[in-house]
C-alpha positions as CSV (number, residue, x, y, z in Angstrom):
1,X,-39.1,-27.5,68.6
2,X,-41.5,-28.6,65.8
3,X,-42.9,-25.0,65.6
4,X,-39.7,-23.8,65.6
5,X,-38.8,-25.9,62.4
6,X,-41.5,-25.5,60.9
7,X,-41.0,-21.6,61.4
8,X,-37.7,-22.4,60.0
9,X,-39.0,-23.5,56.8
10,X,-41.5,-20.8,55.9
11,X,-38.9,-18.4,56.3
12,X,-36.8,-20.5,54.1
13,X,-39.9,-20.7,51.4
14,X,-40.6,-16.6,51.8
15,X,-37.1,-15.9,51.0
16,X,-36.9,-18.3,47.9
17,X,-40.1,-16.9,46.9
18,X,-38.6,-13.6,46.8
19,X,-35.2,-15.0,45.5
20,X,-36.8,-16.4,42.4
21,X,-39.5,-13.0,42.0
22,X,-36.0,-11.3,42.1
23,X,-34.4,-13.6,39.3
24,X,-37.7,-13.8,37.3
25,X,-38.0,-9.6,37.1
26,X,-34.4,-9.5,36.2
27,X,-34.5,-12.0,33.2
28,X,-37.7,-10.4,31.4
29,X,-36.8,-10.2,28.0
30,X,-38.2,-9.3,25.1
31,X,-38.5,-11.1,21.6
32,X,-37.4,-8.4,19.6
33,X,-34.3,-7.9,20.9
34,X,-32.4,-10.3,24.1
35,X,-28.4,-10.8,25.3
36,X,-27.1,-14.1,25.2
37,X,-23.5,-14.9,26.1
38,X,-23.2,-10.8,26.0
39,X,-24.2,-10.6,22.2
40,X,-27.8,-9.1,21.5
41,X,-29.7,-11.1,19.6
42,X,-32.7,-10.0,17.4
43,X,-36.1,-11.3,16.1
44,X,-36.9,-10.7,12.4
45,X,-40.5,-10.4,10.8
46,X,-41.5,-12.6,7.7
47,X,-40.1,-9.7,5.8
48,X,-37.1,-9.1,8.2
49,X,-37.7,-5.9,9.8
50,X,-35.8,-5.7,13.1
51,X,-35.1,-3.4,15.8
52,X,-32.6,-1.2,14.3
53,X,-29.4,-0.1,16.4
54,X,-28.9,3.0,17.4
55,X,-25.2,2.7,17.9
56,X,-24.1,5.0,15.4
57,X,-25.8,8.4,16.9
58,X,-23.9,11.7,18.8
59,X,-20.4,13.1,18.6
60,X,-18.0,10.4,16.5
61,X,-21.1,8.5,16.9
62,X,-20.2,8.0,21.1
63,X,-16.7,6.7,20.3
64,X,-14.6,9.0,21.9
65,X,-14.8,11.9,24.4
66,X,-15.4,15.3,23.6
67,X,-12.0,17.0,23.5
68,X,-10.7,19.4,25.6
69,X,-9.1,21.5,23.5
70,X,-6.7,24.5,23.9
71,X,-7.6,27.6,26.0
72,X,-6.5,30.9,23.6
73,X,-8.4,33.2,25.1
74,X,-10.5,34.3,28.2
75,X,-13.5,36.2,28.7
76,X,-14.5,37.8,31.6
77,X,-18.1,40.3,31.9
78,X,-17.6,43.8,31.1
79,X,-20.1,45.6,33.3
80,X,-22.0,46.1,30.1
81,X,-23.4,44.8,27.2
82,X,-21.5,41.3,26.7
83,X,-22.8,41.1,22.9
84,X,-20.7,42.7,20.8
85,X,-17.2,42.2,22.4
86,X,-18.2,38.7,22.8
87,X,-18.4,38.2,19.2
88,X,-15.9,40.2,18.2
89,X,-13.7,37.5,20.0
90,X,-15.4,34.3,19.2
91,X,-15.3,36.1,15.4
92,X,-11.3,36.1,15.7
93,X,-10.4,33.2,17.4
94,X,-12.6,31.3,14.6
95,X,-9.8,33.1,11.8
96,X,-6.9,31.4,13.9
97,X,-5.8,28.8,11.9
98,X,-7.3,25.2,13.1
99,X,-5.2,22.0,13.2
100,X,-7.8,19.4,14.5
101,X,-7.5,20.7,18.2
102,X,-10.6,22.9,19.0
103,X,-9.6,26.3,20.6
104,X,-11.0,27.0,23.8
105,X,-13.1,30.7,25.2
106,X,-13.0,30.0,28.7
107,X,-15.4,32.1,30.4
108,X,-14.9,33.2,33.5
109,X,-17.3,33.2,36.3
110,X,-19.3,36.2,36.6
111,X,-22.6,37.6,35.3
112,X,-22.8,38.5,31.4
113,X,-25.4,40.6,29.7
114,X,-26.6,39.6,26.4
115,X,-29.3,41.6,24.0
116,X,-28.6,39.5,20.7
117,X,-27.5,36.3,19.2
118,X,-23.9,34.8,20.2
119,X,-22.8,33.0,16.9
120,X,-20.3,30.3,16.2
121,X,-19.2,30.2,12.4
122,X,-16.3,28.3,11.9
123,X,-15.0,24.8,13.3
124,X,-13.2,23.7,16.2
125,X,-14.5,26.7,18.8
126,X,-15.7,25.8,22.1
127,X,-17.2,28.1,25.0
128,X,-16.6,26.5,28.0
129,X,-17.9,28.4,31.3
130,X,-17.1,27.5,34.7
131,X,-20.4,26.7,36.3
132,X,-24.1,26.3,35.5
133,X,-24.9,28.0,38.5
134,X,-26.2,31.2,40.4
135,X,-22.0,31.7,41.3
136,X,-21.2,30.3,38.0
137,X,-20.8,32.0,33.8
138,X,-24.2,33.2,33.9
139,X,-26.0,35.0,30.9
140,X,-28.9,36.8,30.9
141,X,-30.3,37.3,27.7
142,X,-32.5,40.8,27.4
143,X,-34.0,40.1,24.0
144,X,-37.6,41.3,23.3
145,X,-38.1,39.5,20.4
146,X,-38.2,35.8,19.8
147,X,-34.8,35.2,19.1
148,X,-32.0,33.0,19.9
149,X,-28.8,33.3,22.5
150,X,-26.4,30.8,21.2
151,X,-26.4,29.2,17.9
152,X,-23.6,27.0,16.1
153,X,-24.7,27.5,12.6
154,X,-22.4,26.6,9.6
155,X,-23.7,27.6,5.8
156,X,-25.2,26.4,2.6
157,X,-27.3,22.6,2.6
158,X,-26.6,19.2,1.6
159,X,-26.2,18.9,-2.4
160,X,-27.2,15.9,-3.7
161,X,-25.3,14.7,-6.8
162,X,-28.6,13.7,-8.7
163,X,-26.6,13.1,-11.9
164,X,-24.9,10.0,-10.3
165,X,-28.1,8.7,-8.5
166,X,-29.0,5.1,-8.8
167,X,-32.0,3.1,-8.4
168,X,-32.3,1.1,-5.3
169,X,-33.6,-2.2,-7.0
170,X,-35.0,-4.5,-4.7
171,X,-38.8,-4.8,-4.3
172,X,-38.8,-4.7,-0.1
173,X,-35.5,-3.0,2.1
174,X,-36.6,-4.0,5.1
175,X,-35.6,-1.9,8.9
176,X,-32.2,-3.0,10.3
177,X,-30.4,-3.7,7.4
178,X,-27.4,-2.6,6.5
179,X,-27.6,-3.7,2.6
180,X,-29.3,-3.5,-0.7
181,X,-28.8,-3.5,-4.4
182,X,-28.3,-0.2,-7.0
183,X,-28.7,-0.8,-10.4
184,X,-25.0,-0.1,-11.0
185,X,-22.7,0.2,-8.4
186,X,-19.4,0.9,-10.3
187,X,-19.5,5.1,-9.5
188,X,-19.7,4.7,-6.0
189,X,-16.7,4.0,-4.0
190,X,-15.9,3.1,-0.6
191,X,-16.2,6.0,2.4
192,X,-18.0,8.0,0.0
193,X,-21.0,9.7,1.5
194,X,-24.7,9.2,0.1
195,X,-28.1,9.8,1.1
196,X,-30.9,6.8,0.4
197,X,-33.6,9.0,-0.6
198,X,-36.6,7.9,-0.9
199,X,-39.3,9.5,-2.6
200,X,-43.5,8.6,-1.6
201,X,-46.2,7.7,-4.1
202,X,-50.1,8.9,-3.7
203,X,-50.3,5.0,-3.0
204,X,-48.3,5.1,0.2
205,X,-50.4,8.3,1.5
206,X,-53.6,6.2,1.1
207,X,-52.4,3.5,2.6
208,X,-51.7,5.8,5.8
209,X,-55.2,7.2,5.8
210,X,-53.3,10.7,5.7
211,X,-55.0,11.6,2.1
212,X,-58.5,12.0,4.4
213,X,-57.7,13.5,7.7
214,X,-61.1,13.4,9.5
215,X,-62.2,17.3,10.5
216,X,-59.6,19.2,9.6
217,X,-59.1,22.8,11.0
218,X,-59.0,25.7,9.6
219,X,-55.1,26.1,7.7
220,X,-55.3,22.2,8.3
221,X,-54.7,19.8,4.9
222,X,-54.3,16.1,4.1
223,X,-50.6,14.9,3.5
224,X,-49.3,15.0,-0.2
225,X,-46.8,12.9,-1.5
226,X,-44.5,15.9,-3.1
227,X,-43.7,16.9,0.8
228,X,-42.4,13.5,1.5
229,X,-39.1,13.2,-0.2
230,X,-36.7,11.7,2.9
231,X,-33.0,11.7,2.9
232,X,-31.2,9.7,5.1
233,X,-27.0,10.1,5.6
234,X,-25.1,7.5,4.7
235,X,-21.4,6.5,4.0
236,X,-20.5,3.0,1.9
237,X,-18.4,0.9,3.9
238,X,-18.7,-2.4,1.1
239,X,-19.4,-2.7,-3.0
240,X,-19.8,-5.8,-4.6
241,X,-19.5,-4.3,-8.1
242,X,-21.2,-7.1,-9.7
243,X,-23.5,-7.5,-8.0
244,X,-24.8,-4.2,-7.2
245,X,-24.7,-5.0,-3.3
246,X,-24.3,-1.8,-1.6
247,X,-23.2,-2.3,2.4
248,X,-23.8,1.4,4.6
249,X,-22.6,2.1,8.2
250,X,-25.4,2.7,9.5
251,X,-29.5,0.3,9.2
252,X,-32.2,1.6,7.5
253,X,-34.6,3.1,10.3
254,X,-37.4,3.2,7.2
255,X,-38.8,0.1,5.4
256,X,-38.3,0.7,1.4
257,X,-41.1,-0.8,0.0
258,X,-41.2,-0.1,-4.3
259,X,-44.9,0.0,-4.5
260,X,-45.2,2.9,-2.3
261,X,-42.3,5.0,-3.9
262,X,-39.0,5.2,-5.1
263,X,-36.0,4.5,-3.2
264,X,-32.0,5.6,-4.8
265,X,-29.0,6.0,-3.6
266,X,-27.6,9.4,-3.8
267,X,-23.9,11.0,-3.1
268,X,-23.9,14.3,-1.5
269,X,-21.9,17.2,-0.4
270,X,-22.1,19.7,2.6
271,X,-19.2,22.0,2.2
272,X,-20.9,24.6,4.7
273,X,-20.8,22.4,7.6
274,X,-18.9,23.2,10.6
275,X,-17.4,20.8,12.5
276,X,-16.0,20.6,16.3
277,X,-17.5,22.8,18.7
278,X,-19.1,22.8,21.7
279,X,-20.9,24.9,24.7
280,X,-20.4,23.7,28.2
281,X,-20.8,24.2,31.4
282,X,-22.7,27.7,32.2
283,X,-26.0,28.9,32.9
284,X,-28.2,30.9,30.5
285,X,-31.3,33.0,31.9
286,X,-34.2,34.8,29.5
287,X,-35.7,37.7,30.7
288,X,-39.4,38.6,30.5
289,X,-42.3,40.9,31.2
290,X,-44.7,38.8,32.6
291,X,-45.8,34.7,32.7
292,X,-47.2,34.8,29.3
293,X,-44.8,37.0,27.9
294,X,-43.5,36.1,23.9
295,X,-41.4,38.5,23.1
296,X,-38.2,36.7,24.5
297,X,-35.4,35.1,24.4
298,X,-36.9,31.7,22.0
299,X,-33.7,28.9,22.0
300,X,-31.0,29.1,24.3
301,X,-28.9,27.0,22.3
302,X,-29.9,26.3,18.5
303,X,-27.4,24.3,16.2
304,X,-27.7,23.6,12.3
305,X,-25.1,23.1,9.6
306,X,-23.1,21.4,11.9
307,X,-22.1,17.8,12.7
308,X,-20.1,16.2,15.6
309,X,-20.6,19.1,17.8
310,X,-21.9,19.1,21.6
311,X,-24.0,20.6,24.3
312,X,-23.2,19.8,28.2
313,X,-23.7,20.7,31.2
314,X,-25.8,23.6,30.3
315,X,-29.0,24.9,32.3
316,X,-31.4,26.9,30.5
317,X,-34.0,29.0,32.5
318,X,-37.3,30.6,31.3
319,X,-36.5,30.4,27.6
320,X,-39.7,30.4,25.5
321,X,-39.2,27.8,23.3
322,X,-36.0,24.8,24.2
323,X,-32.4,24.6,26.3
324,X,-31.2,22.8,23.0
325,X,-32.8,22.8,19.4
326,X,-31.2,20.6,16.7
327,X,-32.1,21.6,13.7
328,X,-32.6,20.0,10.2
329,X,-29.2,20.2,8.7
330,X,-27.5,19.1,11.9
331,X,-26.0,15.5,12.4
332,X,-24.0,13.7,15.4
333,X,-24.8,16.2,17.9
334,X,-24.5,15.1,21.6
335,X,-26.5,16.6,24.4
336,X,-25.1,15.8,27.4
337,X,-26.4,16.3,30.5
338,X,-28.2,19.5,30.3
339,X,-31.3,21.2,32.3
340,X,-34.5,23.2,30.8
341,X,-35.9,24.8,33.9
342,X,-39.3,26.4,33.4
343,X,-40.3,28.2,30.1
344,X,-42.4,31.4,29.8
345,X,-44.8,31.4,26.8
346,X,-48.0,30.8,26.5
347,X,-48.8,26.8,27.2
348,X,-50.0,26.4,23.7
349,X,-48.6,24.6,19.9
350,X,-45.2,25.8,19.4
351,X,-43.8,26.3,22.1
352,X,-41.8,24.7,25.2
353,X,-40.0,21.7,23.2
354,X,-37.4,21.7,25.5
355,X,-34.8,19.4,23.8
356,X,-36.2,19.0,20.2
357,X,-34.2,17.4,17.6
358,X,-35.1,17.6,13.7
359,X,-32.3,16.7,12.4
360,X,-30.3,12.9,12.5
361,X,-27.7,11.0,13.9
362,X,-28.1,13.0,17.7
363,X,-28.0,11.9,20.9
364,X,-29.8,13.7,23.5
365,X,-28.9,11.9,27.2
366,X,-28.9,12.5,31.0
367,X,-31.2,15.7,30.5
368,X,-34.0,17.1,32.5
369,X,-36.9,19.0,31.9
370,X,-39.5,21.0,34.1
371,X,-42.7,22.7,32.7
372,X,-42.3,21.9,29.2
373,X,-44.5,20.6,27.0
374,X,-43.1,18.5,24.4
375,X,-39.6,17.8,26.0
376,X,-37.9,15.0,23.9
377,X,-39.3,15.2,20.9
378,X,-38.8,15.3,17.1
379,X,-40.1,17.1,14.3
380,X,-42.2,16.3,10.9
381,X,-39.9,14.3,8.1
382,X,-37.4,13.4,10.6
383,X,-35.0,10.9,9.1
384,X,-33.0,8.6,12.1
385,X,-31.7,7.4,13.6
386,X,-31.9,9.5,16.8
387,X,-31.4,8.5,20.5
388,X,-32.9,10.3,23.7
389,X,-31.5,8.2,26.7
390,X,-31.2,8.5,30.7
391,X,-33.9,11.8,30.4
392,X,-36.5,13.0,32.7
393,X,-39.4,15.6,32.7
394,X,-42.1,16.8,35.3
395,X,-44.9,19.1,35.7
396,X,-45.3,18.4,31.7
397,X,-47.8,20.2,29.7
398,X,-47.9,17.3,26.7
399,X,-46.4,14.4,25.7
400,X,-43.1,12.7,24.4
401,X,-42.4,11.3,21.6
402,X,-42.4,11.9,17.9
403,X,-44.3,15.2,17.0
404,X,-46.1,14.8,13.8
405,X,-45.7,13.6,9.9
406,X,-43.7,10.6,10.2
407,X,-40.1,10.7,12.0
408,X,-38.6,7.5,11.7
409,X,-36.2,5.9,13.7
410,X,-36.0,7.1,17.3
411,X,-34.9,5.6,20.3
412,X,-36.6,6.9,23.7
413,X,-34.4,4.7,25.6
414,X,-35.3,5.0,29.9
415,X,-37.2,8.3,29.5
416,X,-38.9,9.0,32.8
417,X,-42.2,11.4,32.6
418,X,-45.0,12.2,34.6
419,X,-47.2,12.8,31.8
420,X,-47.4,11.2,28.4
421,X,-45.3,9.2,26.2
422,X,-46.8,8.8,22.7
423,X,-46.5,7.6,18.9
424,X,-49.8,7.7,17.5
425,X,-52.2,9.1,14.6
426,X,-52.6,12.6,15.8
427,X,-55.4,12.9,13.3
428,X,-56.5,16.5,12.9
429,X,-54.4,18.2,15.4
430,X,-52.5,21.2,14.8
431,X,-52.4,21.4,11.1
432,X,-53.0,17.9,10.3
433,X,-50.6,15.8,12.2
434,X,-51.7,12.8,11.1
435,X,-49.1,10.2,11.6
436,X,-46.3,11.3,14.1
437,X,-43.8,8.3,13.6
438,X,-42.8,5.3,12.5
439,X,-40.2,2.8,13.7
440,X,-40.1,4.5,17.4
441,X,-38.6,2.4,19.7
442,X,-39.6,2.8,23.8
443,X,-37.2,0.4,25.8
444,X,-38.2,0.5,29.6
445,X,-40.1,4.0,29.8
446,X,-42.0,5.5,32.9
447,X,-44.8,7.8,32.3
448,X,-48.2,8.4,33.4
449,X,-49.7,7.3,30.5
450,X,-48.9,6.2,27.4
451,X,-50.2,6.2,23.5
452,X,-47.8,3.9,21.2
453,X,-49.8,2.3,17.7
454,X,-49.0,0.9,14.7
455,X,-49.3,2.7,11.7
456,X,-50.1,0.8,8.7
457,X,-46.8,-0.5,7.1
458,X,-44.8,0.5,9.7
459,X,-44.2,-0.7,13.1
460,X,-44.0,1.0,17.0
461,X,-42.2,-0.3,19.9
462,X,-43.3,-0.1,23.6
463,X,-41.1,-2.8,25.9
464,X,-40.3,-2.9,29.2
465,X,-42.6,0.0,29.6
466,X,-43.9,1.1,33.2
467,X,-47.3,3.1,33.2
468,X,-50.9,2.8,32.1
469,X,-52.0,2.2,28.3
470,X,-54.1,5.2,27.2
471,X,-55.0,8.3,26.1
472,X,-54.7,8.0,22.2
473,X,-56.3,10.5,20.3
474,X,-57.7,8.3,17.7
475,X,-58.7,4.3,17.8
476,X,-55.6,2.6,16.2
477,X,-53.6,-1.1,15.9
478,X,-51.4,-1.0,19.2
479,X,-47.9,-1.1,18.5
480,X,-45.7,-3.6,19.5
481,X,-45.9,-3.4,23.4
482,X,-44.1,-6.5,25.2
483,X,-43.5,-7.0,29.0
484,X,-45.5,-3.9,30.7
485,X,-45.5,-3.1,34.0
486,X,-42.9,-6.0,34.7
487,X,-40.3,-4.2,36.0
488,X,-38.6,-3.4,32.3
489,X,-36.4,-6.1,30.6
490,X,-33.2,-7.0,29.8
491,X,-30.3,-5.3,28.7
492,X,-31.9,-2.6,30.9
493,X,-30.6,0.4,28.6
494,X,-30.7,-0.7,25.0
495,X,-28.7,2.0,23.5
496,X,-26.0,1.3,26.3
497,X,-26.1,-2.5,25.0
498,X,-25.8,-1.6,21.3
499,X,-22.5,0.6,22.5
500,X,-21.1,-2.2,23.9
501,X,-21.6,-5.0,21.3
């Protein structure tokens, strides 16, 4: 009977053990950013740089679905070449007039041949298939050149209105803030759009180390201010005209320090941007001659001059290069829930970034990768904020992460790799990568490995992360890692938090 009790009260001990293991692992936190009483709460620096949030990224910045739109028109495969009559209808339906509601190309199941790029020009078209599958709206796309099967491509760039520009005029805008000061604030008005441009000094290079990359390559050179002229989208939501204190919908994801440049606030146009269309749901296949073969189809889906557009439900097979490819000039694009099944290129630079964004605002979530390289990744002079969320890659080739010369303001938010996840000083690599980003935030990553450090003036993020520090390139500050190999930390998806609050 003793025994017995005794028994009684081990088993008793084991399962509180395990009870409050359970309770601990669930309330790891982080001091940068915790909930309490369902509001997120988050830790300044002396200068008060914070996490940024991310809320504002992808189609109507994740506020409402994508719509469904109005079928006017159905396309089914015409035992030939798909290309031109393809066009020709996508071409027409884009001179119907548009009222808001996007108009719809259904594409019926079936097999489609392609030999050269499917464009969307106007607003408010989607192509909507009806299956990414073998016994789905499947395209093969015979190109032998490196070219593209899909793009959504408005005209023209952003125009900045440099006549009306105004000096930012405080000494330190630190990351996460919403507000700063202009010299004069009367010309602007609420909603309007701006950029904060910010323009880098020979001081600010030097104090990255970037003005002597250490054995450079051949067609490799140090950084130079001139290429570092950043532009981030903005629209004023608050002026206090007296003041000169201008509030903006969306943080800073860059630190504005005045000794290493000048910062102003710009208003823009884009009158070429389209608006309002989407891809969805079909399968897209690249032919090829043999497993090293360049001469293909590149990007299944590319999109640029475009903003509030989407990508899902799309599988992208054998292309060269990505599934989905957002290019500079492109803003609130989602990417929902898309596939990048095994590229065929060499395994070398350029190639096999299989959801690679350049451009700001995006969300890239619930995607997969196999036999890329770079999978979620950004580009050089990326200006954020950006979100990849819910991903996954295997059999990887490189890393993820930021690519080279300073993107700023990424969230890799429960990406899941068995190979790298990095943000480091890529020194000498390819052309003189130098620096690949600042302000990169890793909340409760998997990977194999990983390489996140601190740049000087600038801070990285690695919390909740699950995997082994290493494999940096060069020795540097480590960034700001917190809580590794605990289980991640709480809220387990920070982009999902950020939504909420």
């Amino acid at each position: 009977m003793q025994r017995t009790i005794q028994q009684i009260k081990q088993c008793v001990m084991v399962f509180c053990l395990i009870m409050l293991a359970t309770i601990t692992k669930a309330q790891v936190t982080s001091k940068w950013v915790r909930k309490e009483n369902n509001k997120l709460i988050y830790w300044q620096d002396s200068l008060g740089n914070r996490i940024p949030d991310f809320s504002a990224v992808g189609y109507k910045s994740g506020r409402v679905p994508f719509p469904k739109g109005q079928i006017v028109a159905t396309y089914s495969p015409s035992g030939g070449d798909d290309s031109y009559p393809l066009q020709q209808l996508i071409d027409s339906v884009g001179n119907l007039p548009f009222n808001g509601e996007p108009r719809v190309i259904l594409i019926k199941k079936g097999s489609y041949t392609i030999s050269s790029t499917i464009s969307i020009k106007q607003s408010g078209i989607i192509l909507r298939g009806e299956g990414a599958t073998e016994t789905g709206s499947v395209f093969s796309y015979n190109a032998t050149i490196q070219s593209g099967l899909f793009k959504i491509e408005g005209k023209g760039k952003l125009e900045k209105i440099t006549r009306e520009a105004q000096p930012i005029t405080d000494n330190y805008v630190p990351v996460g803030v919403n507000s700063f000061h202009v010299k004069n604030a009367k010309s602007f008005s609420v909603g309007q759009t701006v950029v904060i441009n910010r323009v880098a000094n020979n001081d600010w290079i030097h104090a990255l180390g970037m003005d002597e990359i250490k054995d450079l390559r051949d067609g490799s050179k140090n950084w130079s201010a001139s290429g570092f002229d950043l532009s981030y989208e903005r629209i004023i939501t608050a002026i206090d005209k007296k003041s000169g204190l201008i509030t903006v919908n969306i943080p800073t994801v860059m630190a504005l320090d005045a000794k290493y440049g000048e910062s102003s606030l710009i208003p823009y146009t884009f009158k070429g941007r389209i608006s309002e269309c989407g891809i969805e749901n079909l399968m897209m296949k690249s032919t090829y001659t043999s497993d090293t073969d360049e001469q293909h189809g590149w990007e299944a889906i590319a999109i640029d001059a475009a903003e509030n557009c989407w990508v899902q439900q799309v599988v992208s097979l054998h292309f060269g290069y990505s599934c989905v490819s957002i290019h500079s000039s492109a803003k609130n694009i989602t990417v929902d829930n898309c596939t990048c099944f095994d590229p065929i290129s060499k395994i070398e630079g350029g190639r096999r970034y299989s959801f690679n964004c350049e451009g700001q605002l995006n969300l890239i979530k619930n995607c997969t990768a196999r036999n890329g390289r770079h999978d979620y990744v950004t580009g050089a002079r990326v200006c954020g904020p950006n979100v990849f969320t819910h991903c996954s890659a295997t059999l990887t080739h490189a890393d993820i992460g930021p690519h080279h010369r300073w993107a700023t303001g990424t969230l890799y938010d429960n990406i899941v790799s068995d190979g790298a996840i990095n943000a480091q000083d890529r020194g000498n690599w390819g052309t003189g990568h130098g620096w690949s980003g600042a302000y990169q935030v890793f909340w409760n990553c998997t990977s194999a490995t990983a390489a996140i450090q601190n740049p000087p003036t600038a801070y990285n993020w690695n919390i909740g992360y699950t995997g082994k520090n290493g494999g940096a390139k060069l020795v540097r500050p480590n960034g700001e890692w917190e809580a590794t190999n605990q289980g991640g930390v709480v809220p387990a998806s920070l982009y999902q938090a950020q939504m909420e609050q």
